[in-house]
ZADO-1210 file (C-alpha; in nm, 4 decimals, padded with zeros to 6 digits):
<atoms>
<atom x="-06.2165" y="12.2999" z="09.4877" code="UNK" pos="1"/>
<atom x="-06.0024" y="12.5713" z="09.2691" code="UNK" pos="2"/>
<atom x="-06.0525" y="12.8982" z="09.3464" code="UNK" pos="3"/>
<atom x="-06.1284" y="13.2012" z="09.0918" code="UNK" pos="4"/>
<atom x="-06.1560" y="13.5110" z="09.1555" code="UNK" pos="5"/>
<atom x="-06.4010" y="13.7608" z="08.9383" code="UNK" pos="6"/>
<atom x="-06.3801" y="14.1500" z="08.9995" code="UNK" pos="7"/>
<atom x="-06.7217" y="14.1645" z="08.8576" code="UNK" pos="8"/>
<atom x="-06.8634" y="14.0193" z="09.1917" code="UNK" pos="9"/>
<atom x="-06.6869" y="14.2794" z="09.4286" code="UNK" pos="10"/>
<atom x="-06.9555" y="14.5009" z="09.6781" code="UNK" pos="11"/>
<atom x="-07.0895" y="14.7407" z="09.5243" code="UNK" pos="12"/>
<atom x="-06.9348" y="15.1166" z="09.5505" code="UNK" pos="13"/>
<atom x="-07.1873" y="15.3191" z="09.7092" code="UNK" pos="14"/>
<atom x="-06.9546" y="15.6296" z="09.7325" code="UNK" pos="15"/>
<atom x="-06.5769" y="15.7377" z="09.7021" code="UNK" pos="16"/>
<atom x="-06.5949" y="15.8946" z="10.0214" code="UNK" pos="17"/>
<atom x="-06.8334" y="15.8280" z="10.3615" code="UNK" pos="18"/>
<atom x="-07.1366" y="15.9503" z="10.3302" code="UNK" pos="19"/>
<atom x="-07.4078" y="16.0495" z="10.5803" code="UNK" pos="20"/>
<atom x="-07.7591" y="15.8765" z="10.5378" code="UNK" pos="21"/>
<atom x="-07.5752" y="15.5967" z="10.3526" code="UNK" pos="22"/>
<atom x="-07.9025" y="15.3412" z="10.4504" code="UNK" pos="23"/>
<atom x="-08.1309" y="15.5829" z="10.2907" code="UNK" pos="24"/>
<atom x="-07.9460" y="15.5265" z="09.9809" code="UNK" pos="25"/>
<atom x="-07.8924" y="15.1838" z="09.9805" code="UNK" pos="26"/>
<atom x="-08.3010" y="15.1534" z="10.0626" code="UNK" pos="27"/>
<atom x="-08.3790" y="15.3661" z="09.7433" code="UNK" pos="28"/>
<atom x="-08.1286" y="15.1609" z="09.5359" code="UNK" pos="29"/>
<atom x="-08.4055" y="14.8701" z="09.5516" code="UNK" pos="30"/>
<atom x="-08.6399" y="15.1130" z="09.4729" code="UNK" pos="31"/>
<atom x="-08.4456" y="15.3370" z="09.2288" code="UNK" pos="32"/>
<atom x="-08.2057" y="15.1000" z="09.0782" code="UNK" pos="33"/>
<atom x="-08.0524" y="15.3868" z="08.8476" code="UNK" pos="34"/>
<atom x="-07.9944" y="15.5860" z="09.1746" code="UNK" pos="35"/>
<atom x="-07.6265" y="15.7035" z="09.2088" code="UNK" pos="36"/>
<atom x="-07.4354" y="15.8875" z="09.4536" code="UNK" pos="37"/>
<atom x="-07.1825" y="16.0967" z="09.2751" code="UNK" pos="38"/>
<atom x="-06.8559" y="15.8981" z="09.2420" code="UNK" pos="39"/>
<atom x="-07.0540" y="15.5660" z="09.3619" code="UNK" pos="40"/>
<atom x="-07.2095" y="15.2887" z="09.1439" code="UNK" pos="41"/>
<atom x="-07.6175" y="15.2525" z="09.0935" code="UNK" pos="42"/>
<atom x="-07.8097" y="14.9543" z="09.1867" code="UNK" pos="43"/>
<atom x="-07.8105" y="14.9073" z="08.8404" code="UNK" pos="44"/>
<atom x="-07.4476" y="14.8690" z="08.7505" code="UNK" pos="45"/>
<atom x="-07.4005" y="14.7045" z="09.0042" code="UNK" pos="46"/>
<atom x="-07.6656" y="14.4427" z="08.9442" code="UNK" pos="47"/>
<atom x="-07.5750" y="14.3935" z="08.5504" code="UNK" pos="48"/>
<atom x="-07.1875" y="14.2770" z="08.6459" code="UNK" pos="49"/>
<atom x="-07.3255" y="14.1026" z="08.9375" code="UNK" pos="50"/>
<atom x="-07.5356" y="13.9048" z="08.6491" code="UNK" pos="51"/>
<atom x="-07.3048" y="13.8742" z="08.4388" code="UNK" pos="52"/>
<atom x="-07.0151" y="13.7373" z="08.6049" code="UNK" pos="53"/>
<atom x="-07.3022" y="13.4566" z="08.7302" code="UNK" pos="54"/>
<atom x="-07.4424" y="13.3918" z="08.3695" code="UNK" pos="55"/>
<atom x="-07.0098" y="13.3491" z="08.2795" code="UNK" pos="56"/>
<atom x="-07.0307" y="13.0725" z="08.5727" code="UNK" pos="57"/>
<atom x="-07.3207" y="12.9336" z="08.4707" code="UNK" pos="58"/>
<atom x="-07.2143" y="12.8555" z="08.1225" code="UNK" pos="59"/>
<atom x="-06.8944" y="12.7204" z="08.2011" code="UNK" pos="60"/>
<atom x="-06.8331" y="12.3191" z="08.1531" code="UNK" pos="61"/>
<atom x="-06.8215" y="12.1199" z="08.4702" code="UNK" pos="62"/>
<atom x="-07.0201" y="12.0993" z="08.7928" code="UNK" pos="63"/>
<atom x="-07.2280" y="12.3820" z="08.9207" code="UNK" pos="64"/>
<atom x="-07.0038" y="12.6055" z="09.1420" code="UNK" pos="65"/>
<atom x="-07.0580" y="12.7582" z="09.4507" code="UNK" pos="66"/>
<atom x="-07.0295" y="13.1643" z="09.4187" code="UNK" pos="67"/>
<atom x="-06.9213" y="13.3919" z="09.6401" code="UNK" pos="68"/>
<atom x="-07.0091" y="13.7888" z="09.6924" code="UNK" pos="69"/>
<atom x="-07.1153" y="14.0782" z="09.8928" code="UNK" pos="70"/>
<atom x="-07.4022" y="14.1728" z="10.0347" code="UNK" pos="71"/>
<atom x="-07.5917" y="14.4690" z="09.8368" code="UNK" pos="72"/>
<atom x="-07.4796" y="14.2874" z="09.5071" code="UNK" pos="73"/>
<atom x="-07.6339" y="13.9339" z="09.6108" code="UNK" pos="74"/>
<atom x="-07.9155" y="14.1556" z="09.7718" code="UNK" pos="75"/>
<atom x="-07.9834" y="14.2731" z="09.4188" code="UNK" pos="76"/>
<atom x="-07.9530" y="13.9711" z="09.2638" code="UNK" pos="77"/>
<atom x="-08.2392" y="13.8026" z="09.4858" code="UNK" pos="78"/>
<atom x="-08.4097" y="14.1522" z="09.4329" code="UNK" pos="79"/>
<atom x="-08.3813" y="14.1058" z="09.0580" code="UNK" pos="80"/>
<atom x="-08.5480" y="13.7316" z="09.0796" code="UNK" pos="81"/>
<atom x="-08.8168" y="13.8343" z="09.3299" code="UNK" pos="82"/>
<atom x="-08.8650" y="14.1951" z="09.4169" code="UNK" pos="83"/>
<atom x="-09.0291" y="14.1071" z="09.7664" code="UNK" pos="84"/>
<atom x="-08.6329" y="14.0654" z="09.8645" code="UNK" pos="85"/>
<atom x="-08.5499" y="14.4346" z="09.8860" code="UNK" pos="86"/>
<atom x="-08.3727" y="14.6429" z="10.1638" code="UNK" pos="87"/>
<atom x="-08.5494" y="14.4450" z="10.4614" code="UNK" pos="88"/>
<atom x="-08.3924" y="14.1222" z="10.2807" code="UNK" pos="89"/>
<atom x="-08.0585" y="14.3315" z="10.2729" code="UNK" pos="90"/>
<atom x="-08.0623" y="14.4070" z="10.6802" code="UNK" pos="91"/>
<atom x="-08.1547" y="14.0269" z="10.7697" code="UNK" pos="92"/>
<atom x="-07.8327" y="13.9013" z="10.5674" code="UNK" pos="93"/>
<atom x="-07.6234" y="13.7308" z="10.8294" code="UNK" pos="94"/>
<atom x="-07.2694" y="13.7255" z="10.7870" code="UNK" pos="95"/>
<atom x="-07.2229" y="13.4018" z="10.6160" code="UNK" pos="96"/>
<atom x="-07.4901" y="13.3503" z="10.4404" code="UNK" pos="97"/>
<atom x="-07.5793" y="13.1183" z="10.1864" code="UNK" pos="98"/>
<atom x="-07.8493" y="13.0888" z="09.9003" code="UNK" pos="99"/>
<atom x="-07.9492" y="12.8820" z="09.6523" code="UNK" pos="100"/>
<atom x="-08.0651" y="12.9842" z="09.3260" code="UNK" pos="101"/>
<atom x="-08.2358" y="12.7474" z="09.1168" code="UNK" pos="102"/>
<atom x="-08.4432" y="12.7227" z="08.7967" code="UNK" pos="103"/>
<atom x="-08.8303" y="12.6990" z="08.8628" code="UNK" pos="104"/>
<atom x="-09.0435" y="12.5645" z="08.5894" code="UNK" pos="105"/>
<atom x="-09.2568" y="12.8452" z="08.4815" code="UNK" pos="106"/>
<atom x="-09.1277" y="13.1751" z="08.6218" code="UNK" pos="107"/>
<atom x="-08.7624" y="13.1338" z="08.5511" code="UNK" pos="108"/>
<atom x="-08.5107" y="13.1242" z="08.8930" code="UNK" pos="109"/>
<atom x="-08.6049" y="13.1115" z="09.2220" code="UNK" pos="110"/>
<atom x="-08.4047" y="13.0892" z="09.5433" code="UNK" pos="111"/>
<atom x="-08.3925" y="12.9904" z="09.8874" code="UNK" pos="112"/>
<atom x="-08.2112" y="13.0397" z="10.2288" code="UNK" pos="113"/>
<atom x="-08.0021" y="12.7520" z="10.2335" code="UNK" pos="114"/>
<atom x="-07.7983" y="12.8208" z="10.6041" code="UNK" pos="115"/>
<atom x="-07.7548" y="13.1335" z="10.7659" code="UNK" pos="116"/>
</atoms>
């Protein structure tokens, strides 16, 4: 399988520099997706390259790929399809994990927990 890499689907930047409380703001980001610690990236930018770099995929001729990320940007992404997946989803990531995000008839995408 080839290999490409996209920039767009990098972890998010939650701050140029450590900062204290750091779960507090990555809670709020589900909660406040325009949230932004100065320097850092909101939920929001984050979540609208994370989407777009997917719908680039997605279009692209050939079979369906497999796509790889970090954790607060797939976070958002299942956040985005159902908003039940918020920070609590976030914490339970293992690390691999793997999802599957599919098409469902009337509401659009949904996904599911494939391994862990």
């Amino acid at each position: 399988m080839r290999v490409e890499l996209d920039e767009r689907l990098a972890e998010r930047r939650l701050s140029p520099a450590p900062i204290d409380g750091w779960r507090e703001v990555v809670a709020r980001s589900f909660r406040e997706p325009g949230l932004r610690v100065p320097g850092g990236e909101s939920g929001a930018e984050t979540l609208a390259r994370g989407w777009a770099a997917i719908r680039t995929v997605l279009e692209a001729p050939g079979p369906l790929p497999v796509i790889v990320s970090h954790g607060q940007l797939l976070s958002l992404v299942l956040h985005s399809i159902d908003p039940g997946f918020g920070y609590a989803g976030w914490e339970a990531l293992s690390n691999p994990d793997v999802h599957l995000i599919e098409a469902a008839s009337s509401t659009g995408l949904a996904f599911q927990r494939v391994w862990k």
